[in-house]
C-alpha positions as CSV (number, residue, x, y, z in Angstrom):
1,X,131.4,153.4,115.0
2,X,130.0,150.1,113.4
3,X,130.5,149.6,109.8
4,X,127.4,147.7,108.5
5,X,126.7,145.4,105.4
6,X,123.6,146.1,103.7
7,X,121.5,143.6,102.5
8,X,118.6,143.9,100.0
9,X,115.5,142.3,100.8
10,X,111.7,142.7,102.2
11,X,110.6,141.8,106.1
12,X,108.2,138.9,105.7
13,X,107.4,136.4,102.7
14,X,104.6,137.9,100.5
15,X,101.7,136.3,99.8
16,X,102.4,134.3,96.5
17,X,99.4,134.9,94.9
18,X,99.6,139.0,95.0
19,X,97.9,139.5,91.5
20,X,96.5,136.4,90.9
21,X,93.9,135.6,88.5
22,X,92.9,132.5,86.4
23,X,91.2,132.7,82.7
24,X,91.4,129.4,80.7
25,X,94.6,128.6,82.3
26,X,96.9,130.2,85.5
27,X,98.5,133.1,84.9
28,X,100.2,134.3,88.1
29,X,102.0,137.9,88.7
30,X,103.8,138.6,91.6
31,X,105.1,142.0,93.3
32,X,107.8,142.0,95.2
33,X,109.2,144.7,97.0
34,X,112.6,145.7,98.7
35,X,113.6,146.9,101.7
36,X,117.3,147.6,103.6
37,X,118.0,145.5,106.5
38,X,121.4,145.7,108.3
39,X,124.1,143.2,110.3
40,X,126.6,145.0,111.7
41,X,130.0,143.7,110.9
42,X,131.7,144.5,114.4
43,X,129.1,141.9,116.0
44,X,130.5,139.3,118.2
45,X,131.4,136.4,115.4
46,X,129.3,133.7,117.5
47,X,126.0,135.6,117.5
48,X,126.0,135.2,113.6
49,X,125.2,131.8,111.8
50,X,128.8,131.4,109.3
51,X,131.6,133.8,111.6
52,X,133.2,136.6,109.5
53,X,136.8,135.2,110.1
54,X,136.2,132.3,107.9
55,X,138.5,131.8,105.2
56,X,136.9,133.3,102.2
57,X,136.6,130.0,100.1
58,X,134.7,128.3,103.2
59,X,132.2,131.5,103.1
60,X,131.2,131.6,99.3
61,X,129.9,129.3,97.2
62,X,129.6,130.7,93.7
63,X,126.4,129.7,91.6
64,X,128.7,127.6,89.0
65,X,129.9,125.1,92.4
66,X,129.4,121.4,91.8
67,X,126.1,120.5,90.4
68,X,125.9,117.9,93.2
69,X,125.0,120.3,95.4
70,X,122.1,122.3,93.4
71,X,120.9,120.0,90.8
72,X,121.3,116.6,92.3
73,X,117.8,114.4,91.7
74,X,115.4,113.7,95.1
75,X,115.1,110.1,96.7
76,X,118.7,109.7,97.6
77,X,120.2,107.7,100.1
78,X,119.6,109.3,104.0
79,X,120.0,107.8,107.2
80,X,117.1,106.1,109.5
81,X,114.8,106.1,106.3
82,X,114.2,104.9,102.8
83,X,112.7,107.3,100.8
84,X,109.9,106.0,98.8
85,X,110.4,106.5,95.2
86,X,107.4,108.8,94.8
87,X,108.7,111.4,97.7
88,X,110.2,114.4,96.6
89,X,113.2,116.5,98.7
90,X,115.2,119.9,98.0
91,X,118.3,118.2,98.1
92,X,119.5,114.2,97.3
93,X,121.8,112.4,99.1
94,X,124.9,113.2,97.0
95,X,124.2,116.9,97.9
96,X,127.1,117.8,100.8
97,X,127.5,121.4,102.1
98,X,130.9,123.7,101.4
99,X,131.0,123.5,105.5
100,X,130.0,120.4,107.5
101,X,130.7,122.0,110.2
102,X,130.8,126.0,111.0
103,X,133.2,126.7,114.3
104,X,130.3,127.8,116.3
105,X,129.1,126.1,119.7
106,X,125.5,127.5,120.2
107,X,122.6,126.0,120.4
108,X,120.3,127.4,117.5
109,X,117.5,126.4,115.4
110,X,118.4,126.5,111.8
111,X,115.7,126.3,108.5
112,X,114.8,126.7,104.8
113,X,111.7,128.8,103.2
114,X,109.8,126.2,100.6
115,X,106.9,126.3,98.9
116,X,105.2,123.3,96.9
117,X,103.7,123.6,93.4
118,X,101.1,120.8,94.5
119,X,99.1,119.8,97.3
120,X,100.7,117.0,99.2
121,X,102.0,115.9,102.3
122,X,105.3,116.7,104.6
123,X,106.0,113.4,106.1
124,X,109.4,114.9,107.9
125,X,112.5,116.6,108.2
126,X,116.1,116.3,106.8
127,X,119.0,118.0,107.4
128,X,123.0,117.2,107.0
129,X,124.7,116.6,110.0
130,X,128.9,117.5,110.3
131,X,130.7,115.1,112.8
132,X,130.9,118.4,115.7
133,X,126.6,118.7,115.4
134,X,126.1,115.8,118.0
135,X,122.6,117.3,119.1
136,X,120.6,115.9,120.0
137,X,118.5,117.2,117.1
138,X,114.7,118.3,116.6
139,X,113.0,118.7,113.3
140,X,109.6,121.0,113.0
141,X,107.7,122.5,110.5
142,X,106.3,125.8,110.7
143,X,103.3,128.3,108.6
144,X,105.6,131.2,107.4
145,X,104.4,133.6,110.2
146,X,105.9,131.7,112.9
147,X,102.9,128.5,113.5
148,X,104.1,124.9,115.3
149,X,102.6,122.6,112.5
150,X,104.5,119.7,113.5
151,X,107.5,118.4,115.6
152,X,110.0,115.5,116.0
153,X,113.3,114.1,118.1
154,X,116.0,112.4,115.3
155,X,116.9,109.1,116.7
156,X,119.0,106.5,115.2
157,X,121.2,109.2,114.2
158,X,124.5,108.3,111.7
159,X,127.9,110.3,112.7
160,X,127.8,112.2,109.6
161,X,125.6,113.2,106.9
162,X,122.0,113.3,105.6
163,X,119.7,112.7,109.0
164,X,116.0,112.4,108.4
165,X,113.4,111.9,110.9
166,X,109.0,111.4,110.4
167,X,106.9,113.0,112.3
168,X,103.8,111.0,113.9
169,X,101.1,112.4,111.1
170,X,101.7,113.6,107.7
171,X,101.2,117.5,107.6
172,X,99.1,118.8,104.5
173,X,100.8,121.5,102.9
174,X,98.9,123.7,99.9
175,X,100.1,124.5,97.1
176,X,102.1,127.7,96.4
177,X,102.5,128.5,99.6
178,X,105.1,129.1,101.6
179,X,106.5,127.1,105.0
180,X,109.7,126.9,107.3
181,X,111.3,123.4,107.6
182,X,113.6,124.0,110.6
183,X,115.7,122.0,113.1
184,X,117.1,122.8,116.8
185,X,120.6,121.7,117.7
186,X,121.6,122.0,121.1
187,X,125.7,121.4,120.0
188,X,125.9,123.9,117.4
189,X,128.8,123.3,114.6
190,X,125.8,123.4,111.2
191,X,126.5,122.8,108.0
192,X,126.5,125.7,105.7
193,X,127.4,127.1,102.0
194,X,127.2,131.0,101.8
195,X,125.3,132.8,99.1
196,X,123.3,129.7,98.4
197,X,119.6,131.7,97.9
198,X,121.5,134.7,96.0
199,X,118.5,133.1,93.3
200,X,115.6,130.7,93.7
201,X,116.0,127.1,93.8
202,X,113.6,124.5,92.7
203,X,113.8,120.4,92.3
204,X,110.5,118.6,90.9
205,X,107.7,120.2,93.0
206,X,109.7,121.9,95.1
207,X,110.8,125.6,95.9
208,X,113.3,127.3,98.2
209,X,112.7,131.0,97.1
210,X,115.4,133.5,96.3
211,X,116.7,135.8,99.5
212,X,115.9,138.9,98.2
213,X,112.0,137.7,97.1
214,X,111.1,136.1,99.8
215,X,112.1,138.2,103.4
216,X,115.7,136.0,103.6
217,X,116.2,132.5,103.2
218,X,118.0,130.5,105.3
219,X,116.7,131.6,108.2
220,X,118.2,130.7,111.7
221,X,116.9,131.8,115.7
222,X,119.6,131.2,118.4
223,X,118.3,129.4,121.8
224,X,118.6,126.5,123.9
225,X,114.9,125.6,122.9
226,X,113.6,124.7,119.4
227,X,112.1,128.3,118.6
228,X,110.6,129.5,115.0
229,X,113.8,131.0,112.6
230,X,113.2,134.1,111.0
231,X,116.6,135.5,110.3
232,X,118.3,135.2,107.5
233,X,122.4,136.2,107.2
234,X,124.0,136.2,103.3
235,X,121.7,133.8,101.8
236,X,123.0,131.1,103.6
237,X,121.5,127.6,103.0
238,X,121.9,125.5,106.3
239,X,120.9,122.2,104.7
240,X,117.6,121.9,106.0
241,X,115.0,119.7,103.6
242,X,111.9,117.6,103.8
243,X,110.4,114.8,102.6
244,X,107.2,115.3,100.4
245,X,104.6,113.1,99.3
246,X,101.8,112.9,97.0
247,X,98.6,112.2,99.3
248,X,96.9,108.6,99.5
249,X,94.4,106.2,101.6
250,X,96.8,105.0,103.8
251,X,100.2,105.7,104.9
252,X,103.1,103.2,105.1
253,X,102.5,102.0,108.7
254,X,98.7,100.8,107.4
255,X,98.9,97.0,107.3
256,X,96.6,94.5,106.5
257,X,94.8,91.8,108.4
258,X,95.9,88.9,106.3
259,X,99.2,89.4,104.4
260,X,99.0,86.7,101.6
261,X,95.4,85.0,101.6
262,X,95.6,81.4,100.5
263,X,94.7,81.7,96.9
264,X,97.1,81.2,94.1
265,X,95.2,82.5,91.6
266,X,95.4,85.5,89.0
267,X,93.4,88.0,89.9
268,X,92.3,91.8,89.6
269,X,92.0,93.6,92.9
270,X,91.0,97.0,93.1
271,X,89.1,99.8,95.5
272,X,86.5,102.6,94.6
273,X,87.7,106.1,95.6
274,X,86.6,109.9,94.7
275,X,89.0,113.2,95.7
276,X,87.3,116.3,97.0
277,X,89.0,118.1,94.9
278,X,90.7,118.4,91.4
279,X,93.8,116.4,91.0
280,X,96.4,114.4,89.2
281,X,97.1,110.9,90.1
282,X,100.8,109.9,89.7
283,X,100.6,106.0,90.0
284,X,99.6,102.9,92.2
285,X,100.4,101.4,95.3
286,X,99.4,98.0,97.3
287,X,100.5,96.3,99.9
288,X,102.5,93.2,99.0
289,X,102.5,90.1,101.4
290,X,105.8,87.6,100.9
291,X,103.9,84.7,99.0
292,X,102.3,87.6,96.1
293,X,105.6,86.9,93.7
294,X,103.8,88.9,90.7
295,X,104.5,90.2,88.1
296,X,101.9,92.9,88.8
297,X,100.5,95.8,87.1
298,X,98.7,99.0,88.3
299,X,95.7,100.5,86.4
300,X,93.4,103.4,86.6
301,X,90.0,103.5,85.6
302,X,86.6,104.8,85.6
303,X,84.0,103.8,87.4
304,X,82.4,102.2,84.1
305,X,85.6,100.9,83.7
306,X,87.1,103.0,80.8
307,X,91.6,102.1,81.2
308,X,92.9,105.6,81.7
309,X,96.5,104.7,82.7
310,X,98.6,101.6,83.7
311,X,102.2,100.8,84.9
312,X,104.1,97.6,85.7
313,X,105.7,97.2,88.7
314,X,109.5,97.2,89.1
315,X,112.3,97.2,92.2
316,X,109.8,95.5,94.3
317,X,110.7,94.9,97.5
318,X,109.8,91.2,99.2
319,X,107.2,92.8,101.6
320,X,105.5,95.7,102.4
321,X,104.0,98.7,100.4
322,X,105.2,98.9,96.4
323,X,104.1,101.3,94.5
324,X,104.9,102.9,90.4
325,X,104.5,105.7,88.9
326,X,102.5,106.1,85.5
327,X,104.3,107.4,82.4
328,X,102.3,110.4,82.5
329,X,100.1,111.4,85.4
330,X,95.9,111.4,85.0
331,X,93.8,114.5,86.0
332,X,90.8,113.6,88.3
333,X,87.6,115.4,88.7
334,X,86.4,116.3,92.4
335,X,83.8,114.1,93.6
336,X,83.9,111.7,90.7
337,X,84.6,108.0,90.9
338,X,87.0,106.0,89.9
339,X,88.7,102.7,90.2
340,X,92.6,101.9,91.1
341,X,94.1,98.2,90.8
342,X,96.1,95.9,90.5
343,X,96.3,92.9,88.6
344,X,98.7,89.9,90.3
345,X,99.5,86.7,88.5
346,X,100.6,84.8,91.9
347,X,97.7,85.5,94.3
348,X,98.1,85.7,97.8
349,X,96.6,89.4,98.1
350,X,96.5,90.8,101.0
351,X,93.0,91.5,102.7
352,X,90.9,93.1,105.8
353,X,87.5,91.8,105.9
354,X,84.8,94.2,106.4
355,X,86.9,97.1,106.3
356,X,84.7,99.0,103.7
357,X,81.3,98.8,105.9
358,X,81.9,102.6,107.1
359,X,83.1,105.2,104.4
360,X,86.8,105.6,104.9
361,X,88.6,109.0,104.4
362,X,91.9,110.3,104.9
363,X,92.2,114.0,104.1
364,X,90.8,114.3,100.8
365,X,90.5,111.0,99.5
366,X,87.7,108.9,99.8
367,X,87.0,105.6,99.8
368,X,83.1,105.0,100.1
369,X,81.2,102.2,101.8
370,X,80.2,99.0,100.3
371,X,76.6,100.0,100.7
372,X,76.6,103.0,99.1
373,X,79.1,102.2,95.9
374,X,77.6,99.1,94.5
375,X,80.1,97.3,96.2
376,X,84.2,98.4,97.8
377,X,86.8,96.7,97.2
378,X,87.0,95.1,93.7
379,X,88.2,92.0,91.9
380,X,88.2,89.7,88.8
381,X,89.6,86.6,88.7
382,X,91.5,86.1,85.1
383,X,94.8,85.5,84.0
384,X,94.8,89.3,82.4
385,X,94.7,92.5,83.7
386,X,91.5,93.7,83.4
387,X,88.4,95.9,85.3
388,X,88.0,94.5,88.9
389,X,83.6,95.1,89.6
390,X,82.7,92.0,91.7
391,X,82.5,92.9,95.6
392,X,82.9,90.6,98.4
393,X,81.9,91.5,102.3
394,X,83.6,95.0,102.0
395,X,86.9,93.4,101.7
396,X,90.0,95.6,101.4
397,X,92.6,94.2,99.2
398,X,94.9,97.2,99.7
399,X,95.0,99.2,96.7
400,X,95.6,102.8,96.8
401,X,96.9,106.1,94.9
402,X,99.2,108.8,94.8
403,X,97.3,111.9,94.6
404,X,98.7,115.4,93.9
405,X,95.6,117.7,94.8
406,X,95.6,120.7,91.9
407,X,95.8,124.4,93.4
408,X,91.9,125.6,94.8
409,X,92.4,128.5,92.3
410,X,92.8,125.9,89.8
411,X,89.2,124.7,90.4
412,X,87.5,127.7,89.2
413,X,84.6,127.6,86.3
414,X,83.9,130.5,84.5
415,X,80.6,131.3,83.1
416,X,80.9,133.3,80.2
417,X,77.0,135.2,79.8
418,X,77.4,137.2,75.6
419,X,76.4,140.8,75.6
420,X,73.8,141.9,73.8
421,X,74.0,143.5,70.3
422,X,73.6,147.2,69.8
C-alpha cells in the first residue's frame, strides 16, 4: 500500500479580489479556502521535481536561510541583459538556490505564481541556471488558467547562474492579478530550495503568493515540449523570475533619427502626453546621443506648466536611453495633460522630425499630434531648467515617462446623494 504525504492547499488560484470593495480608499478581503491534495511517497523519485532521497539539508530550506536568498534588492547583475534601474524582479542577482542542480534528467517546464501590485509590463524571463541545465532553455508567460501570453529561446547563455531572456513585445500585466512565469528545459538538473512558498513572498511591486493561498506555488509540468505548469510539490521555489517595468512611450530598442543635433546650446526639451487611466509616474527618461555631455535634469509638469516633480540625472551611460527616478512618485489623472522634460546644458538632443504629425500611442500612453495639442514636442532655450512650450515641425526630442497605471478599481468615483430628513 502507498503511504501518502498530505499537503494543505486549494486547486486553482482564487480570484484576488473575492470581497472587494473601495470607499475612500481600498480595502481588500480575501477568502481562501483549503483543500487535501496527495503525492504519494512510493512514486518513482524522477517523476517528482526535488527526489525524496535527497539528503535532508539539500531538501529544506528553513525560513531564517540567508537573507540573500529572500530579501536581496531587484536590478542585480544577470547574464545577456542589463537591467534598467527602474525594472523590478522577485529575486537579485546575489540570490542563489540551496540546489543548483537537482539529480534529475527530464525535460520539464518549471515556474513561479506572481502577481503585481501595479500595472506594468513583463519585458521577460529569468531563471538560475546549475552547470548540469544545459538546455537549451525557453521562457513563457502564462494567464493563471493555463493562457500562452508570450514566449522566448535564451541565447547567449552563461555556464552558470542568473539567465534572462526578452521577449519580442512587452506583455501588460494588471494589477493584483495573478500569472505563471515558466521555463522549459529539455536537460533537466533545475535549481531548487524546498519549502520556499511555506509563506508569501514579495520585493517592491512584486508577489509570489504563499502555497497554501494560492493552489501551490512552484509549480512544474514534465514534457519534452514547453507545456503550462500547474503542479506544485512542497512549496518548492525553482528560481523562475521576471523582469518588470513601469509602462512608457517607447521601449529601449526606439531610437532616434538624429542622435546629437548640431546645437550646443542649453536647452529645455520636452513632449505632451495624457494616460487613459489613473496613475503614478515614477521618473524620466530620454534618449542620450554621445556629444549630449549634460548635466541634465528631468521634470514633470502641467500642461500650464505648474513643476510637479524633478530629478537629476546620475550613472549615465555614454549613449543610449537614461532615465531617474523622482524622490517620490506623482499621481496622474486619466486623460489629462501633462508635460515631461528634460533640461540639457550641452545640447546635442536627439530628434525625429515630423514624428508628432499622427497621435502616437503605446498601450495607454498617449502622445497627441502637433495639430491637435498646440504644438508636440517642446523646448526652451535657456541656461535653466525651466517649462519647454515652443513647438517646431512635430519634432520628437525623445522624452518619455515611467508610468505605473493605478488598479481600475482604484478609478472609481462615488456619488454620495443625502437622505432626506424625517
Amino acid at each position: 500500500m502507498d503511504k501518502f504525504v498530505i499537503d494543505i492547499g486549494h486547486p486553482r488560484a482564487l480570484p484576488r479580489n473575492i470581497g472587494r470593495s473601495w470607499l475612500a480608499a481600498a480595502l481588500a478581503a480575501v477568502l481562501a479556502a483549503g483543500v487535501l491534495t496527495a503525492t504519494p511517497e512510493s512514486a518513482n523519485a524522477a517523476q517528482r521535481p526535488v527526489p525524496e532521497s535527497m539528503n535532508a539539508a539539500q531538501r529544506s530550506v528553513p525560513e531564517s536561510a540567508n537573507a540573500a536568498q529572500r530579501s536581496a534588492a531587484p536590478g542585480g547583475a544577470v547574464s545577456a541583459a542589463r537591467q534598467s534601474s527602474a525594472s523590478s524582479s522577485l529575486w537579485s542577482g546575489a540570490a542563489v538556490p540551496a540546489v543548483p542542480s537537482s539529480p534529475d534528467p527530464q525535460a520539464v517546464t518549471l515556474g513561479v505564481k506572481f502577481r503585481a501590485t501595479q500595472n506594468g509590463l513583463i519585458k521577460g524571463i529569468r531563471f538560475y541556471k546549475g552547470t548540469q541545465n544545459t538546455g537549451p532553455h525557453t521562457g513563457s508567460l502564462w494567464t493563471s488558467n493555463g493562457q500562452l501570453l508570450a514566449t522566448v529561446t535564451f541565447t547567449d547563455e552563461t555556464a552558470s547562474g542568473w539567465q534572462q531572456a526578452t521577449f519580442p513585445t512587452p506583455v501588460t500585466i494588471t494589477a493584483n492579478t495573478t500569472y505563471v512565469a515558466s521555463y522549459h528545459t529539455t536537460a533537466g538538473y533545475y535549481s531548487t530550495t524546498r519549502s520556499y512558498f511555506s509563506t508569501q513572498y514579495t520585493n517592491g511591486p512584486l508577489v509570489a503568493p504563499a502555497n497554501g493561498t494560492s493552489g501551490g506555488n512552484g509549480v512544474y509540468r514534465y514534457g519534452a515540449a514547453n507545456t503550462f505548469p500547474d503542479t506544485a510539490y512542497k512549496a518548492t521555489n525553482y528560481w523562475v523570475d521576471v523582469v518588470f517595468t513601469p509602462q512608457s512611450l517607447w521601449d529601449d530598442a526606439a531610437v532616434p533619427a538624429v542622435p546629437s543635433s548640431p546645437d550646443p546650446q542649453a536647452v529645455t526639451l520636452g513632449v505632451k502626453f495624457r494616460a487613459t487611466q489613473n496613475g503614478l509616474i515614477k521618473g524620466i527618461r530620454f534618449y542620450k546621443g554621445t556629444q549630449n555631455t549634460g548635466p541634465h535634469t528631468g521634470s514633470l509638469w502641467t500642461s500650464n506648466g505648474q513643476l510637479l516633480a524633478t530629478v537629476t540625472f546620475t550613472d549615465e551611460t555614454a549613449s543610449g536611453w537614461q532615465q531617474a527616478t523622482f524622490p517620490t512618485p506623482v499621481t496622474i489623472t486619466a486623460n489629462t495633460t501633462y508635460v515631461a522634460s528634460y533640461h540639457t546644458t550641452a545640447g546635442y538632443y536627439s530628434t525625429t522630425r515630423s514624428y508628432f504629425s499622427t497621435q502616437y500611442t503605446n498601450g495607454p500612453l498617449v502622445a497627441p499630434a502637433n495639430g491637435t495639442s498646440g504644438g508636440n514636442g517642446v523646448y526652451r532655450y535657456g541656461a535653466a531648467n525651466t517649462f519647454p512650450d515652443t513647438a517646431y515641425k512635430a519634432t520628437n526630442y525623445w522624452v518619455d515617462v515611467l508610468f505605473n497605471g493605478l488598479p481600475r478599481s482604484s478609478n472609481v468615483t462615488f456619488t454620495v446623494t443625502p437622505v432626506p430628513a424625517g
